[in-house]
mmJSON file of the N, C-alpha and C atoms, coordinates in Angstrom:
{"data_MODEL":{"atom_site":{
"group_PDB":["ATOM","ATOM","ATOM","ATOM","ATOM","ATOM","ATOM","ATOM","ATOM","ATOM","ATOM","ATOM","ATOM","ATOM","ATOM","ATOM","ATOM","ATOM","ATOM","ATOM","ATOM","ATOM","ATOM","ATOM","ATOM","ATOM","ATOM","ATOM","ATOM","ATOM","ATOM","ATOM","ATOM","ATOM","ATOM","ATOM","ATOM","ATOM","ATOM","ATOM","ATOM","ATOM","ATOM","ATOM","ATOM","ATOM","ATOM","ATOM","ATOM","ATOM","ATOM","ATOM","ATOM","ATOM","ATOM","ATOM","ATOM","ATOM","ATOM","ATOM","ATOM","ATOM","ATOM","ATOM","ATOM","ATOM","ATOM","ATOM","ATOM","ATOM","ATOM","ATOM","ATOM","ATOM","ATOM","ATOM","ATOM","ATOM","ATOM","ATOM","ATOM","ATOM","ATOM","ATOM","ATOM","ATOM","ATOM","ATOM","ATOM","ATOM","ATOM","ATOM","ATOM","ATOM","ATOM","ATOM","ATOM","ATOM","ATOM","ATOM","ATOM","ATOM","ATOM","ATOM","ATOM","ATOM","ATOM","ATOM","ATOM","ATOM","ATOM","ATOM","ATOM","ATOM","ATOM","ATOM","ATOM","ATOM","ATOM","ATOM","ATOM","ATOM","ATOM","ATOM","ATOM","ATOM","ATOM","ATOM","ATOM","ATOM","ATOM","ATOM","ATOM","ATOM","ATOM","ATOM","ATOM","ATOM","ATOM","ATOM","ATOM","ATOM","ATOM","ATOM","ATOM","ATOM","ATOM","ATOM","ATOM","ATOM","ATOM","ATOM","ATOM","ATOM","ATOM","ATOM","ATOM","ATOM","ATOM","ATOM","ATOM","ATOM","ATOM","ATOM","ATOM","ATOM","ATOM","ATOM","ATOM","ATOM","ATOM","ATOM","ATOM","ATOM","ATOM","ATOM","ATOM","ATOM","ATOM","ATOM","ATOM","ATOM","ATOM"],
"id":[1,2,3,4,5,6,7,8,9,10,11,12,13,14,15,16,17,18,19,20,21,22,23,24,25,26,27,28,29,30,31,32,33,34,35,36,37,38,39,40,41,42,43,44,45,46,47,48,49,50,51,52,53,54,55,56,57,58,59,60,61,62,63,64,65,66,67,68,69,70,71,72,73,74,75,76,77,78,79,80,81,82,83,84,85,86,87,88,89,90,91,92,93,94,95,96,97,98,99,100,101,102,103,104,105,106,107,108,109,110,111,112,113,114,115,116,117,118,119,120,121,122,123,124,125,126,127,128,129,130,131,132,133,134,135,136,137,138,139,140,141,142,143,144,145,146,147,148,149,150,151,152,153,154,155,156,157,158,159,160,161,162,163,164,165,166,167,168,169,170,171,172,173,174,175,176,177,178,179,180,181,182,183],
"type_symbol":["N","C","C","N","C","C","N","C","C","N","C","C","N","C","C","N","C","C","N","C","C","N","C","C","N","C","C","N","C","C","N","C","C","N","C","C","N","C","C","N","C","C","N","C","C","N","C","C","N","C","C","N","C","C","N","C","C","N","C","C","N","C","C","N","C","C","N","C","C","N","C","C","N","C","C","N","C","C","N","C","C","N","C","C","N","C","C","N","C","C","N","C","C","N","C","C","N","C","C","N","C","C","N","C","C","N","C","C","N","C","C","N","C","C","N","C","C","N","C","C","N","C","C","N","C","C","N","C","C","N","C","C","N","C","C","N","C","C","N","C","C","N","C","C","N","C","C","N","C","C","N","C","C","N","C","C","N","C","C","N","C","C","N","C","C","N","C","C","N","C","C","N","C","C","N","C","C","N","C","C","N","C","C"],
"label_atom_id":["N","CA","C","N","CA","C","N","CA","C","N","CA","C","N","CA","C","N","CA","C","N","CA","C","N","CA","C","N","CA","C","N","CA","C","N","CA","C","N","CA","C","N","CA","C","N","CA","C","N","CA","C","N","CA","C","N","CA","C","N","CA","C","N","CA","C","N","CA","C","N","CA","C","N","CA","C","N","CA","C","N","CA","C","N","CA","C","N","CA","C","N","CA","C","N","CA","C","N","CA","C","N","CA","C","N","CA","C","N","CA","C","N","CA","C","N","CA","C","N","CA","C","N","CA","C","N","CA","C","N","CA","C","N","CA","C","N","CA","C","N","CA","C","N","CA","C","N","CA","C","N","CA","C","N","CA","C","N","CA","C","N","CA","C","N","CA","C","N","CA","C","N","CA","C","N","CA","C","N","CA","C","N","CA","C","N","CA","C","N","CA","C","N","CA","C","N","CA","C","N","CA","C","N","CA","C","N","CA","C","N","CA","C"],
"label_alt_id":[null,null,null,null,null,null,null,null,null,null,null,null,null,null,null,null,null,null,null,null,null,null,null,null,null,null,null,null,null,null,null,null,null,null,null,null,null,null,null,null,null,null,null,null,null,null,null,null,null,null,null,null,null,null,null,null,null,null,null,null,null,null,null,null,null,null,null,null,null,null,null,null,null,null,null,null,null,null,null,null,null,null,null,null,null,null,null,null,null,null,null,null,null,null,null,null,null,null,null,null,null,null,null,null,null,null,null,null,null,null,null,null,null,null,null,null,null,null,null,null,null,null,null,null,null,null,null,null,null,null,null,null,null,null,null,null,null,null,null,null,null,null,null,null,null,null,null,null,null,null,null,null,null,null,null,null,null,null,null,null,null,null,null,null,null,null,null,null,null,null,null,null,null,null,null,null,null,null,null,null,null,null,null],
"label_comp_id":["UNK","UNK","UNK","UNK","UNK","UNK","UNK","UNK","UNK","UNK","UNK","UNK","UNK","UNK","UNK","UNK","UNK","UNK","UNK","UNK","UNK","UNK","UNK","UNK","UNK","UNK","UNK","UNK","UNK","UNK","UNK","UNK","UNK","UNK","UNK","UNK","UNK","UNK","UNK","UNK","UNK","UNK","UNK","UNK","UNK","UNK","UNK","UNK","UNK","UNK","UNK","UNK","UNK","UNK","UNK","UNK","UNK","UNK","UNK","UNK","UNK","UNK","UNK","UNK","UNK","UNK","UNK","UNK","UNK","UNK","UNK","UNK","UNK","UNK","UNK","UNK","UNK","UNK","UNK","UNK","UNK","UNK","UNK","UNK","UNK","UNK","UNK","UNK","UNK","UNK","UNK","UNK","UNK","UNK","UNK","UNK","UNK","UNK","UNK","UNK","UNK","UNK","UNK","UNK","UNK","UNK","UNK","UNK","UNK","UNK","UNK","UNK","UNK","UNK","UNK","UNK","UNK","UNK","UNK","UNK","UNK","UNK","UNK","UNK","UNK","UNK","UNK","UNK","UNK","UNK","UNK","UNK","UNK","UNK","UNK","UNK","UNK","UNK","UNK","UNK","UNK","UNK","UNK","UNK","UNK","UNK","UNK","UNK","UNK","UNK","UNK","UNK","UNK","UNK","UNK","UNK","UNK","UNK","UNK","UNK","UNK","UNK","UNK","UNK","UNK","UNK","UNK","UNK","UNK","UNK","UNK","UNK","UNK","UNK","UNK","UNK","UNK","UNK","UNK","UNK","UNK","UNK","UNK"],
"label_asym_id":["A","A","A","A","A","A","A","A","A","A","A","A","A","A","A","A","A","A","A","A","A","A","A","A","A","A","A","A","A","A","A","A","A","A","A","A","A","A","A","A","A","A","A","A","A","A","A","A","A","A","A","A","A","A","A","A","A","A","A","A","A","A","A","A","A","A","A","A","A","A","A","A","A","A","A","A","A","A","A","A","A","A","A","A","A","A","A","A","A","A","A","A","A","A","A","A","A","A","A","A","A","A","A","A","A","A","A","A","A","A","A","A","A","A","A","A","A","A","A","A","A","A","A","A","A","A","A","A","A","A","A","A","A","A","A","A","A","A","A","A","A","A","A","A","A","A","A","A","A","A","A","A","A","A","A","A","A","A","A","A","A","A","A","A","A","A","A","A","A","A","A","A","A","A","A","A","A","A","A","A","A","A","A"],
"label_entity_id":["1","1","1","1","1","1","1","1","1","1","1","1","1","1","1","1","1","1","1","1","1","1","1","1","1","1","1","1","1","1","1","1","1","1","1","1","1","1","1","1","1","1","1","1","1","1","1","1","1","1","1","1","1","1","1","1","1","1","1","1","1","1","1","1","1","1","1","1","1","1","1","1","1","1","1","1","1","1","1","1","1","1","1","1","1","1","1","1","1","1","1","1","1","1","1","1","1","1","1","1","1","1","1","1","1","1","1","1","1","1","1","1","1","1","1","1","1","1","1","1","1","1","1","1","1","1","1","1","1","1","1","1","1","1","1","1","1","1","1","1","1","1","1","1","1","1","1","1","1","1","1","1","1","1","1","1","1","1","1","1","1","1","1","1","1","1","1","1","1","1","1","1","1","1","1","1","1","1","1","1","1","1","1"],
"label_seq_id":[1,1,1,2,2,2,3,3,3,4,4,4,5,5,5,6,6,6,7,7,7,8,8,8,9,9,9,10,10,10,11,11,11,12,12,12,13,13,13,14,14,14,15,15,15,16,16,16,17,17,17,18,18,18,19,19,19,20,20,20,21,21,21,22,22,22,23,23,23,24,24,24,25,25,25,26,26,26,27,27,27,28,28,28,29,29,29,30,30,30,31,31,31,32,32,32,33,33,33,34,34,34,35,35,35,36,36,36,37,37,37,38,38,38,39,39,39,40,40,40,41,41,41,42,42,42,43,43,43,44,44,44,45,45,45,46,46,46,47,47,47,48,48,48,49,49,49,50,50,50,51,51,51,52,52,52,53,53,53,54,54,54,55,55,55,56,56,56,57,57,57,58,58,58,59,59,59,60,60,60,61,61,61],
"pdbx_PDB_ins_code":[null,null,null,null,null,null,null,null,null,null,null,null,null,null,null,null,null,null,null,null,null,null,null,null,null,null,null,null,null,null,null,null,null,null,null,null,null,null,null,null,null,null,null,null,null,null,null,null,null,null,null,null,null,null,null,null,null,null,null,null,null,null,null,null,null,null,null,null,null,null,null,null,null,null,null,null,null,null,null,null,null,null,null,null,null,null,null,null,null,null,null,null,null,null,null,null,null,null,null,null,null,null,null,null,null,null,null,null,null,null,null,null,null,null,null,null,null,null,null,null,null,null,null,null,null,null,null,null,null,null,null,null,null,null,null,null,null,null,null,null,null,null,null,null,null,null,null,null,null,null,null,null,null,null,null,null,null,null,null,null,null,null,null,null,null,null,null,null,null,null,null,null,null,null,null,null,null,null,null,null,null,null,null],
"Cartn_x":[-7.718,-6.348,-6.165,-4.891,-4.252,-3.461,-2.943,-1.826,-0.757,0.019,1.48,2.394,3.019,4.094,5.03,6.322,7.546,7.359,7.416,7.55,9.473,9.915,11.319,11.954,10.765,11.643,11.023,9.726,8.905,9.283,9.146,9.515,8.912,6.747,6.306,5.835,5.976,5.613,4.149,3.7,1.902,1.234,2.311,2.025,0.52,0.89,0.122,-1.375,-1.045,-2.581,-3.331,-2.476,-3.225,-3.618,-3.061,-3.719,-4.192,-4.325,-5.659,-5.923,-6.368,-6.891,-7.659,-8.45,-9.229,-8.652,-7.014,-6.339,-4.878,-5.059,-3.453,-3.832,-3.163,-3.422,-2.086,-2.178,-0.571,-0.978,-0.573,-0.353,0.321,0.531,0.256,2.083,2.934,3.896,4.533,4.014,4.06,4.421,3.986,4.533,3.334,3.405,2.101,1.74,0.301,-0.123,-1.043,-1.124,-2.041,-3.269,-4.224,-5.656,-6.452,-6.942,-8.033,-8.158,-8.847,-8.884,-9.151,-8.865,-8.996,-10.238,-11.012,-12.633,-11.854,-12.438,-12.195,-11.564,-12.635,-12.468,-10.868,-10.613,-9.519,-7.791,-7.859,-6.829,-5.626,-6.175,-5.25,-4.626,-5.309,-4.798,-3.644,-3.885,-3.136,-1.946,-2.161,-0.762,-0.19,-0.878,0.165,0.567,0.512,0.646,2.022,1.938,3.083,4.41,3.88,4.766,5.255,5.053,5.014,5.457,6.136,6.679,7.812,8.486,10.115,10.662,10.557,11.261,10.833,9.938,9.546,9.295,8.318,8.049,6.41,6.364,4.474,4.807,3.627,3.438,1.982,1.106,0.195,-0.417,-1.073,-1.107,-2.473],
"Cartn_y":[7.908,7.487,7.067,6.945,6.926,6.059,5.222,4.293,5.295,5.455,6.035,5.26,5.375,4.247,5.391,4.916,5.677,5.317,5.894,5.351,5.043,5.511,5.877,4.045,3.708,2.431,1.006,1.328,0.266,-0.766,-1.868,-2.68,-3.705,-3.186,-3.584,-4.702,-5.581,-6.945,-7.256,-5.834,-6.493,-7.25,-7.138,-7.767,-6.741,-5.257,-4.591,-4.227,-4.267,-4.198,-5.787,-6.778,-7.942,-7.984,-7.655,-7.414,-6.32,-5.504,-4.401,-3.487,-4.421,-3.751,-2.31,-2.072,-1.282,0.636,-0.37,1.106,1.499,0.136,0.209,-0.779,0.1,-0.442,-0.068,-1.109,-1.089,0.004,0.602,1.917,1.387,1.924,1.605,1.791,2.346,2.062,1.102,0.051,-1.395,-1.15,-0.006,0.157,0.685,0.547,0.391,1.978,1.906,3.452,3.255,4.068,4.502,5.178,4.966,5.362,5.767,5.554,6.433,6.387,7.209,6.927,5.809,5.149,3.506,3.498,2.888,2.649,2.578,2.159,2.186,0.916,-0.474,-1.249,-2.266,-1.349,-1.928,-1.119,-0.577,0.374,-0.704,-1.76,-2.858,-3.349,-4.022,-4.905,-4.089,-2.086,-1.491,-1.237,-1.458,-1.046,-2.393,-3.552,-4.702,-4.721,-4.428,-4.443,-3.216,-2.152,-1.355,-2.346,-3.102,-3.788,-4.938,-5.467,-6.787,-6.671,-4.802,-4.449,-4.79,-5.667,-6.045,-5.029,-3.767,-2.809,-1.45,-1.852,-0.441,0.843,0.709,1.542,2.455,1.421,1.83,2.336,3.579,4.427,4.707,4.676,4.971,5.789,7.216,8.073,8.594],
"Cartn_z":[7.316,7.108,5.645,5.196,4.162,3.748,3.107,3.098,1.25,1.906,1.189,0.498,-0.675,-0.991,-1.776,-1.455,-1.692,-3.261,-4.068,-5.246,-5.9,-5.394,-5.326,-4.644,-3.222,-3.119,-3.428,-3.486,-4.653,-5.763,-5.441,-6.516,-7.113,-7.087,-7.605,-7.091,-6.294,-5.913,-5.389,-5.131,-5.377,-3.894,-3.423,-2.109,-1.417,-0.978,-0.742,-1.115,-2.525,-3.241,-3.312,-3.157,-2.719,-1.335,-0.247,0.891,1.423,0.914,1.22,0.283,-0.919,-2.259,-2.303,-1.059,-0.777,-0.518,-0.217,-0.005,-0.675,-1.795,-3.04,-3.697,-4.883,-5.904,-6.779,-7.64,-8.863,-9.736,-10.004,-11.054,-12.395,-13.199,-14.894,-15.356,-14.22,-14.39,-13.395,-12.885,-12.238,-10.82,-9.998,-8.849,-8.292,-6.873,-6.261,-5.846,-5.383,-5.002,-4.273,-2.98,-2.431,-2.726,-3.503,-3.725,-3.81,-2.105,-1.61,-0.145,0.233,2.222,2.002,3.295,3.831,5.034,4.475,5.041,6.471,7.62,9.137,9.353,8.664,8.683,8.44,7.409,6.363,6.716,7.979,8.145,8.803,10.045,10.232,8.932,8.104,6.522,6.205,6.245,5.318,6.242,7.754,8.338,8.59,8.52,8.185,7.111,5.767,4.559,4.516,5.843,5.883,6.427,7.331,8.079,7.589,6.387,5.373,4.403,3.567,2.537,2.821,1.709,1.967,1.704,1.335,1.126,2.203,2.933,3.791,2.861,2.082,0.97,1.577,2.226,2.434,3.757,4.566,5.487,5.422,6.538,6.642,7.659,7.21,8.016,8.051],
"occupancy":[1.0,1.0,1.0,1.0,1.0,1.0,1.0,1.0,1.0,1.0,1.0,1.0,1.0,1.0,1.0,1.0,1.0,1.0,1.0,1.0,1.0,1.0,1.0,1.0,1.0,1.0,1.0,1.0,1.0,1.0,1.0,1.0,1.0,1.0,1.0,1.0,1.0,1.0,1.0,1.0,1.0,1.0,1.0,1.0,1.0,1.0,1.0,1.0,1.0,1.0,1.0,1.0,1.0,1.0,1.0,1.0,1.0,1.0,1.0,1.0,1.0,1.0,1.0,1.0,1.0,1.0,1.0,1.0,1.0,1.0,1.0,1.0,1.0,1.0,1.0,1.0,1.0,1.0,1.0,1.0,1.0,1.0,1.0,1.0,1.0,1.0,1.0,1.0,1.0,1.0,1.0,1.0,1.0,1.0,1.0,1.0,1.0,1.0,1.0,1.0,1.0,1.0,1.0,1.0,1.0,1.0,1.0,1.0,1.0,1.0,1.0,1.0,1.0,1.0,1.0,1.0,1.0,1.0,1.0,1.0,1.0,1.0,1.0,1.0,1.0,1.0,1.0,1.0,1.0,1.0,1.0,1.0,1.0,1.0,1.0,1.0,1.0,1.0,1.0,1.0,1.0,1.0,1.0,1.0,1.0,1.0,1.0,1.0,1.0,1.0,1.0,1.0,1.0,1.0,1.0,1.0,1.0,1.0,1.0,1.0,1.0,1.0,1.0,1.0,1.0,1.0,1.0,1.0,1.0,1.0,1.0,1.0,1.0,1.0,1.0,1.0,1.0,1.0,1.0,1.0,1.0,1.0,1.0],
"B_iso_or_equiv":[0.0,0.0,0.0,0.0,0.0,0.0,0.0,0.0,0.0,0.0,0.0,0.0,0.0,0.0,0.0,0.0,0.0,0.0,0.0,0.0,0.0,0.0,0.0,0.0,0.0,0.0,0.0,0.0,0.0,0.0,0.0,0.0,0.0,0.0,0.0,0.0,0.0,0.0,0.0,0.0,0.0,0.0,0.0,0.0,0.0,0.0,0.0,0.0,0.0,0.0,0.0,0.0,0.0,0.0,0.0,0.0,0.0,0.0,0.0,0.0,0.0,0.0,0.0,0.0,0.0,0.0,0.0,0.0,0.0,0.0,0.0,0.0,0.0,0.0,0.0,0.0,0.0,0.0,0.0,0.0,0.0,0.0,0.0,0.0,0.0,0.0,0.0,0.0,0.0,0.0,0.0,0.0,0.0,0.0,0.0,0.0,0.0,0.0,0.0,0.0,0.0,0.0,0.0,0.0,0.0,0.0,0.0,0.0,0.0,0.0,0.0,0.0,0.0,0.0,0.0,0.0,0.0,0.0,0.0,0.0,0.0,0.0,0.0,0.0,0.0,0.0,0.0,0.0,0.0,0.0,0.0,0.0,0.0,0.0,0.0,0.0,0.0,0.0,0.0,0.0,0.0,0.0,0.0,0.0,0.0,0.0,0.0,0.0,0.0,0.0,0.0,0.0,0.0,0.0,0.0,0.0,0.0,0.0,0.0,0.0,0.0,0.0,0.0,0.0,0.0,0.0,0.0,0.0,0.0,0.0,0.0,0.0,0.0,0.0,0.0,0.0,0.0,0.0,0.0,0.0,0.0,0.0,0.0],
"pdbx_formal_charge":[null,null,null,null,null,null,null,null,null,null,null,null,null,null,null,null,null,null,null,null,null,null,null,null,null,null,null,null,null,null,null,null,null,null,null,null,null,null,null,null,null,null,null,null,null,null,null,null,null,null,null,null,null,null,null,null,null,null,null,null,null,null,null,null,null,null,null,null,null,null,null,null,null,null,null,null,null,null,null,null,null,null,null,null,null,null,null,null,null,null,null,null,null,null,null,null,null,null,null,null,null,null,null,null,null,null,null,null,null,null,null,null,null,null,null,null,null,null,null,null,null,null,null,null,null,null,null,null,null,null,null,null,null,null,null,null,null,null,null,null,null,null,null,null,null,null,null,null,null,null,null,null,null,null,null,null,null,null,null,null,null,null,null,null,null,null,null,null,null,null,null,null,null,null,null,null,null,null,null,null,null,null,null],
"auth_seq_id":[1,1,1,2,2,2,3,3,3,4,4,4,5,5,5,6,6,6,7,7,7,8,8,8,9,9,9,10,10,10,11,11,11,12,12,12,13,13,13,14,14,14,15,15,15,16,16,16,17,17,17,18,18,18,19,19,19,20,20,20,21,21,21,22,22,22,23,23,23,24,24,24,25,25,25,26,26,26,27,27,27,28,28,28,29,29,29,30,30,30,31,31,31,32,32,32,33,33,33,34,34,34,35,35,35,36,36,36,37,37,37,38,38,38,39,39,39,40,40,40,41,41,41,42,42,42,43,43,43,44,44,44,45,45,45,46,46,46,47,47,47,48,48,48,49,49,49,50,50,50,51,51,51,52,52,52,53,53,53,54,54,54,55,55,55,56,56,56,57,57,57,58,58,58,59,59,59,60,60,60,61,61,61],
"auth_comp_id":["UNK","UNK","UNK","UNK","UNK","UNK","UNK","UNK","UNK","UNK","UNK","UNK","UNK","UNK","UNK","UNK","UNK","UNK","UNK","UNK","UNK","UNK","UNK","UNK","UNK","UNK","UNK","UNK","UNK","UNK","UNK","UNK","UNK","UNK","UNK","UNK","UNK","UNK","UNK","UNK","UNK","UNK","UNK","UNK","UNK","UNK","UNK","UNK","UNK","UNK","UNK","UNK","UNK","UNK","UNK","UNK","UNK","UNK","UNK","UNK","UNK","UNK","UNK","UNK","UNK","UNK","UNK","UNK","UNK","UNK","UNK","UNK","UNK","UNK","UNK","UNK","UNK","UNK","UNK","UNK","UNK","UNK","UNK","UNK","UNK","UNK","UNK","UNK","UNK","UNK","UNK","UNK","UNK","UNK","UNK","UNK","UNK","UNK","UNK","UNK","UNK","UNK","UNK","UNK","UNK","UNK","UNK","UNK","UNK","UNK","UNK","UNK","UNK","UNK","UNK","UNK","UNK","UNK","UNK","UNK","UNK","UNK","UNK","UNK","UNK","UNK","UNK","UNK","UNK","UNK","UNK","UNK","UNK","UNK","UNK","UNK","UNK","UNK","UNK","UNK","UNK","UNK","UNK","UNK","UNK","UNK","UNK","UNK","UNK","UNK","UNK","UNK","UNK","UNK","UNK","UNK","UNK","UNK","UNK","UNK","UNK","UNK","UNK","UNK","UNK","UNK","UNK","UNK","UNK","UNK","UNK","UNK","UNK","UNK","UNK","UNK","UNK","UNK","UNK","UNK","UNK","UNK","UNK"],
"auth_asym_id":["A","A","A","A","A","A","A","A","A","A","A","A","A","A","A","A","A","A","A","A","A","A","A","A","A","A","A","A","A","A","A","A","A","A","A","A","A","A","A","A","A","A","A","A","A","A","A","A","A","A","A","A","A","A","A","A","A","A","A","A","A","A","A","A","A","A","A","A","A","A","A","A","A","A","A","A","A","A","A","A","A","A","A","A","A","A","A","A","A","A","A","A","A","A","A","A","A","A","A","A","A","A","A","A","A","A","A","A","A","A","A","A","A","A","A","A","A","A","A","A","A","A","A","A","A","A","A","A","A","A","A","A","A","A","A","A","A","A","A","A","A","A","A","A","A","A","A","A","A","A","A","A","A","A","A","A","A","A","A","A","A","A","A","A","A","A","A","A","A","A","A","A","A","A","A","A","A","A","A","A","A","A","A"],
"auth_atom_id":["N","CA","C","N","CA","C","N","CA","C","N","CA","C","N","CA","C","N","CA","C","N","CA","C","N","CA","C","N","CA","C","N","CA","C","N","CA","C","N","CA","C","N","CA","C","N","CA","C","N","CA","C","N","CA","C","N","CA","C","N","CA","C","N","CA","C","N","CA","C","N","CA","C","N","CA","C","N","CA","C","N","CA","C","N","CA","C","N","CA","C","N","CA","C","N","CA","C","N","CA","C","N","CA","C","N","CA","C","N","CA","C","N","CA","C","N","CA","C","N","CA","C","N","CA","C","N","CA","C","N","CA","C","N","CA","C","N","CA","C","N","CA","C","N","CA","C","N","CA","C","N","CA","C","N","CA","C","N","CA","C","N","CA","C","N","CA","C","N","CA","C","N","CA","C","N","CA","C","N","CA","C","N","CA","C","N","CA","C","N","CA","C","N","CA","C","N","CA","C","N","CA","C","N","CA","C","N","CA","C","N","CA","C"],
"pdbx_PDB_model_num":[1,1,1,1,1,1,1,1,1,1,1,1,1,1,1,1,1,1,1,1,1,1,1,1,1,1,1,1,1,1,1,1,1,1,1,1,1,1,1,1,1,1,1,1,1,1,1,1,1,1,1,1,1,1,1,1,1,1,1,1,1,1,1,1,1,1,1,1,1,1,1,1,1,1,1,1,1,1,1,1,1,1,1,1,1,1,1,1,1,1,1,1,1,1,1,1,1,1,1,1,1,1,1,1,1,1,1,1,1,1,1,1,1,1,1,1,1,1,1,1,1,1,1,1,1,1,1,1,1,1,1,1,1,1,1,1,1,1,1,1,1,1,1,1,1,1,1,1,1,1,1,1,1,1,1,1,1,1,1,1,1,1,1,1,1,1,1,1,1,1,1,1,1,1,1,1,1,1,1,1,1,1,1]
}}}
């Protein structure tokens, strides 16, 4: 699995890559990105981290 971020509705707040660093991370133009596959372990963090975006930006598939 994967964790996705709209870049289009993103607004940067870091929330995501602070709670599941493992599968987002902030990108160099201040908006977050999805990474790399998400270990087994770390796939809850990244679909609460879907469910915790104030903007519904993140999807994880």
């Amino acid at each position: 699995m994967k964790g996705y971020v709209d870049q289009d509705l993103c607004v940067g707040c870091g929330m995501c890559a602070g709670s599941c660093p493992e599968g987002f991370r902030m990108a160099e133009n201040g908006l977050a990105e999805g990474w790399q596959e998400l270990p087994p372990d770390c796939v809850d963090n990244a679909k609460q981290a879907a469910e915790d975006c104030p903007v519904g930006a993140i999807t994880v598939k």
